[in-house]
C-alpha positions as CSV (number, residue, x, y, z in Angstrom):
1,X,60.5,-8.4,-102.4
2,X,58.1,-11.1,-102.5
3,X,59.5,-12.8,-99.3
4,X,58.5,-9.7,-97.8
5,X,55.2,-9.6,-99.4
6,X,54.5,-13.3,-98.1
7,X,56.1,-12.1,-95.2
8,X,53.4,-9.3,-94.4
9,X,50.6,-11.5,-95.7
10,X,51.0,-14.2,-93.4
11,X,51.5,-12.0,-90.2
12,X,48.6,-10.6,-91.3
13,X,46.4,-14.0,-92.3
14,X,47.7,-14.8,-88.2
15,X,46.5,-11.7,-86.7
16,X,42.8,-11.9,-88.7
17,X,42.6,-15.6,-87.5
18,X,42.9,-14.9,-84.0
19,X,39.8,-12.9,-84.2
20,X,36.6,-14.4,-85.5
21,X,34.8,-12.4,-88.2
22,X,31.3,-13.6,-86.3
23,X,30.0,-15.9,-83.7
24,X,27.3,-17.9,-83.8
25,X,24.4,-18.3,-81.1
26,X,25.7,-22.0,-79.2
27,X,24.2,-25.0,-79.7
28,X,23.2,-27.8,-77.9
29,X,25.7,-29.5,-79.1
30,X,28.7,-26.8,-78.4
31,X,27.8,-27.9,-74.6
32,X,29.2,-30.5,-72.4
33,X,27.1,-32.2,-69.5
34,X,29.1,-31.2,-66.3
35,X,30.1,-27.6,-67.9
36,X,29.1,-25.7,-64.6
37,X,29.8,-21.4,-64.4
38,X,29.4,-19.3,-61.1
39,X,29.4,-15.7,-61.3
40,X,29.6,-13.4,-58.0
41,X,27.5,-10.2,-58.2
42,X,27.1,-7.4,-56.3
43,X,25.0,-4.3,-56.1
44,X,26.4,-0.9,-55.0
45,X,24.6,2.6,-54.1
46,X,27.4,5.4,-53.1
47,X,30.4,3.3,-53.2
48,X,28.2,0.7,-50.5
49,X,27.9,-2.9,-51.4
50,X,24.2,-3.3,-51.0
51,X,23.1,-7.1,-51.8
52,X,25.8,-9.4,-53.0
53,X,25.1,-13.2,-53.9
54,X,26.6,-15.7,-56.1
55,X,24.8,-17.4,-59.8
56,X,24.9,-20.4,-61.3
57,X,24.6,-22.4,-64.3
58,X,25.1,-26.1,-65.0
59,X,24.7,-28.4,-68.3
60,X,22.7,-31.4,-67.0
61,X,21.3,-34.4,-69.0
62,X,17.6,-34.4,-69.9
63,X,16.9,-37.3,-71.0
64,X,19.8,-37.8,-73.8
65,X,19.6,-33.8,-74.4
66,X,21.6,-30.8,-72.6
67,X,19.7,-28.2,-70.5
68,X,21.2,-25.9,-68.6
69,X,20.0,-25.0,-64.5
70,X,20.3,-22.2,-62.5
71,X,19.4,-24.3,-58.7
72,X,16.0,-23.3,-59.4
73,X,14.8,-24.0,-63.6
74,X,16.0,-25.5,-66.3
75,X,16.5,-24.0,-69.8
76,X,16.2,-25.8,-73.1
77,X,19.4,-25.0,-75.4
78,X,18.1,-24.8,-78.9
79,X,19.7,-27.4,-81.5
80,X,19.4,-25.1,-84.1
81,X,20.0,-21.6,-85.2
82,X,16.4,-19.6,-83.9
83,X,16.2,-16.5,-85.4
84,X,14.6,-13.6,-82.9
85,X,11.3,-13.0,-84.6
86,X,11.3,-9.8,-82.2
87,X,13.0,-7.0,-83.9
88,X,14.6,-5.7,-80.5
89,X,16.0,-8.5,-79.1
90,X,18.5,-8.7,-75.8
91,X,21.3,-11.0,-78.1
92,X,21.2,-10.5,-81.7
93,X,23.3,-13.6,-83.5
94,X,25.4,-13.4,-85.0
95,X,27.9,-11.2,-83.2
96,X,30.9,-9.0,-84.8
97,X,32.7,-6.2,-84.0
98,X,30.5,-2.7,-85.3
99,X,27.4,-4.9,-85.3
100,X,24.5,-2.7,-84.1
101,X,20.6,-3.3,-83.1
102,X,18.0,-1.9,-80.8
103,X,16.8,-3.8,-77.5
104,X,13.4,-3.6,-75.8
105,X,12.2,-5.0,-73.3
106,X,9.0,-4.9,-71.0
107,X,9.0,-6.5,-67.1
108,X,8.3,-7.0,-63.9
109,X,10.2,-7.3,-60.9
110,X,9.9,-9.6,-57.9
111,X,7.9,-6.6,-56.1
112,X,5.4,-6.2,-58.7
113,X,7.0,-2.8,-59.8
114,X,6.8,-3.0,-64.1
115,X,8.4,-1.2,-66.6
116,X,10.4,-1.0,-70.0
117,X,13.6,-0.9,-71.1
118,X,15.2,0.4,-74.0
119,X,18.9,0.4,-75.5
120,X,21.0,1.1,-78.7
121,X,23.1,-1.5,-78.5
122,X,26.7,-2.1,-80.2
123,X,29.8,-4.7,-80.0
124,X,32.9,-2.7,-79.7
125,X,35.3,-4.6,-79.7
126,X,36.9,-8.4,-79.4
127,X,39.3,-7.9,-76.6
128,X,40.9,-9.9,-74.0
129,X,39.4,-9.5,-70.5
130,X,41.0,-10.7,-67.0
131,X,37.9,-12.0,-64.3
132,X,38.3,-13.9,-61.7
133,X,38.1,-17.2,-63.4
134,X,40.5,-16.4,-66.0
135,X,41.4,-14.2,-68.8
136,X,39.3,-15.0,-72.0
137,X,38.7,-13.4,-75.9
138,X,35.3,-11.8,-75.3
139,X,33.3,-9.3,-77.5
140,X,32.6,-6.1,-75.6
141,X,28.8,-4.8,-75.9
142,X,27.7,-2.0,-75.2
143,X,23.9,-1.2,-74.1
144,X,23.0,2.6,-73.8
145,X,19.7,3.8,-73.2
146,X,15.9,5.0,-71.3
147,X,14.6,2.5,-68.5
148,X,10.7,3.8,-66.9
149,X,9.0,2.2,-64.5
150,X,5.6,1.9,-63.0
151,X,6.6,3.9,-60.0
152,X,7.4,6.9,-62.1
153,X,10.8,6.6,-62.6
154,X,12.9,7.3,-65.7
155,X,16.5,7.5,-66.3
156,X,19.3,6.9,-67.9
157,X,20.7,3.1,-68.1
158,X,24.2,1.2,-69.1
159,X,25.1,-2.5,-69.6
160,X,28.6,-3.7,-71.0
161,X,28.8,-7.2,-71.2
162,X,31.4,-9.3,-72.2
163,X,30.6,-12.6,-74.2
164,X,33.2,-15.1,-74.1
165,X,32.2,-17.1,-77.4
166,X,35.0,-19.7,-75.8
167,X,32.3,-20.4,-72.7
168,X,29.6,-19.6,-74.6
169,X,28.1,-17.1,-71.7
170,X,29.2,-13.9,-70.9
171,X,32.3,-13.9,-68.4
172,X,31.4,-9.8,-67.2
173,X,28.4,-7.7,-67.3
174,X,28.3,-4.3,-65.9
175,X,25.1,-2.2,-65.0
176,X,24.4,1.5,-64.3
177,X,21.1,2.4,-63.8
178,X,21.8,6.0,-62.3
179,X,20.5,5.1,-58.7
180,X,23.6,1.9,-58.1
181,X,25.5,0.0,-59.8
182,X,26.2,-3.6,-60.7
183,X,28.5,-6.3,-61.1
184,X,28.3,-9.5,-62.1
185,X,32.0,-11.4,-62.7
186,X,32.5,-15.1,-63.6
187,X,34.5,-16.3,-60.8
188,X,35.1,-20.3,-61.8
189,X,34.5,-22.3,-65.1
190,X,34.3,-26.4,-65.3
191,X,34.7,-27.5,-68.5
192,X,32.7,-30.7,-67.7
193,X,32.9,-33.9,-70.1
């Protein structure tokens, strides 16, 4: 009997392990120079592929420290644990499975058009997920909520993202904004060195 009891135990220890019970926002130093990611998105009204490009992101060296760029900026990574002072932020760290929080947002787009965003947001599961680039342990998130705008619009809006704590980005992000939708898939990952 307490074979089987050890038995039980450690299948169950193995399954728990394979699942992290949080994940931490990464760190400058979780990143390698040379770690590159390319996403291909696309944008869809009535089943029509509207705009489709491809994204980027690259860990360079700045001077001795890690940053990543996009072809266009370059982002600090912090090198330690920042807290969101904001009480709706888009990421709040750390992430686990039934963790729930609120996301806001105000913004503008590239034609001037403003407006606000907001979302209950909650991770629902840790799951494996196939992309292009692979097939990777990600938490599922789900954003649900109002988006307005300064042309009088206001709807409904969904984003499910999958974070990839492995690649410390997300590896799938899904949008519905009620007019189109959108996809954004990682499509290649170099682990650099």
């Amino acid at each position: 009997m307490k074979k089987q009891i050890l038995l039980v135990c450690t299948l169950f220890a193995g399954l728990y392990a394979c699942t992290p019970e949080t994940t931490e926002q990464p760190l400058a130093h979780d990143y390698r120079t040379g770690e590159k990611w390319t996403w291909k998105w696309s944008r869809s009204v009535d089943g029509e592929v509207k705009a489709e490009g491809e994204d980027l992101q690259e860990v360079l060296d700045q001077n001795g420290r890690p940053v990543l760029w996009n072809g266009l900026d370059t982002l600090q990574i912090p090198t330690e644990y920042i807290r969101d002072e904001n009480s709706t932020p888009f990421r709040s760290w750390p992430l686990f499975v039934g963790k729930t929080w609120v996301y806001e947002s105000e913004w503008e787009n590239n034609e001037g058009t403003k407006g606000k965003t907001r979302q209950d947001v909650e991770v629902v599961a840790f799951e494996d997920i196939e992309v292009a680039a692979g097939t990777f342990k990600a938490y599922k998130i789900e954003y649900k909520g109002q988006v307005t705008n300064s042309r009088g619009f206001e709807g409904e809006m969904s984003d499910t993202w999958w974070y990839a704590p492995a690649l410390k980005t997300y590896v799938l992000h899904l949008n519905d904004d009620g007019y189109g939708l959108y996809r954004n898939e990682l499509i290649s990952y170099t682990s650099g060195g």
